[in-house]
C-alpha positions as CSV (number, residue, x, y, z in Angstrom):
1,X,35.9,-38.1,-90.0
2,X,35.2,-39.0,-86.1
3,X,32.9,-36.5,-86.0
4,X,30.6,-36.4,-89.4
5,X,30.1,-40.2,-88.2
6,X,28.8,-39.4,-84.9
7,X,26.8,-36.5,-86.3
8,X,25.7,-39.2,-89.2
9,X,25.0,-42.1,-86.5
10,X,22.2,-39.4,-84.6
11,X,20.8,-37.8,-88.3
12,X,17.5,-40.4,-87.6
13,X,16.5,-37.9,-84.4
14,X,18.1,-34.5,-85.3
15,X,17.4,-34.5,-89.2
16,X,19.8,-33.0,-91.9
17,X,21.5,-29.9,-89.7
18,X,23.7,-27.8,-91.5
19,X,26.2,-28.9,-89.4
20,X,26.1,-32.4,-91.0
21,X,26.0,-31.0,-94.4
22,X,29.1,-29.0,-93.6
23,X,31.1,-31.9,-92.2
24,X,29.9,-33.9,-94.9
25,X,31.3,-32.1,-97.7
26,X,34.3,-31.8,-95.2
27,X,34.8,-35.7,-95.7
28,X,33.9,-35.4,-99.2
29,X,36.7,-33.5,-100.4
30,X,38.9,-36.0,-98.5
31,X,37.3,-39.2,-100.0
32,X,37.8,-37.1,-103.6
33,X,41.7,-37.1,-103.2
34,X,41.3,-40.9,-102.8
35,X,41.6,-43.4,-105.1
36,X,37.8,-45.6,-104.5
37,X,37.7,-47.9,-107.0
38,X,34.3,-48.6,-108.5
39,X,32.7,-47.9,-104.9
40,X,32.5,-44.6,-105.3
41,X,29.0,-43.3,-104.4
42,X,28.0,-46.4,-102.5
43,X,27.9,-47.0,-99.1
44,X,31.4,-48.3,-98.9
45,X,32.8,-46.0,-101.5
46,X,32.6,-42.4,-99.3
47,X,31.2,-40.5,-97.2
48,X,27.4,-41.6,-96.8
49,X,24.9,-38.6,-98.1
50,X,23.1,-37.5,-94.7
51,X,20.0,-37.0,-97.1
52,X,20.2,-40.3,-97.8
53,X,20.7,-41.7,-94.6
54,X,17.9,-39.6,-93.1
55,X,15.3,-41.6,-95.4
56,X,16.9,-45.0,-94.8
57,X,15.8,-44.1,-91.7
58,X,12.1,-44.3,-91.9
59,X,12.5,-47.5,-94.0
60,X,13.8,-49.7,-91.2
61,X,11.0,-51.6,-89.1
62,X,11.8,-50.2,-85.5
63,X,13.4,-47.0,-85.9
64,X,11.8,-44.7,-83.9
């Protein structure tokens, strides 16, 4: 988990790598096994989607 979150925190300079994608479905089948609740799919539900945290990146003011 330490590491799709540090690969996640860098996705707005390095893009979606396969690496991300692979840890990503890593954390994925972890959060599965857990019971969610009704957050499931949203930010606090899971593991964040790196494609979707890739384009939140170019809709925050200062992101360079």
């Amino acid at each position: 988990m330490a590491r799709y979150a540090q690969a996640l925190g860098a996705v707005c300079f390095t893009g979606v790598t396969p690496e991300l994608m692979a840890l990503y479905h890593e954390v994925d089948r972890i959060w599965d096994t857990q019971p969610t609740g009704g957050g499931r799919g949203s930010n606090f539900g899971g593991a964040r989607d790196p494609k979707l945290a890739w384009r939140a990146c170019f809709q925050s003011p200062g992101w360079q």
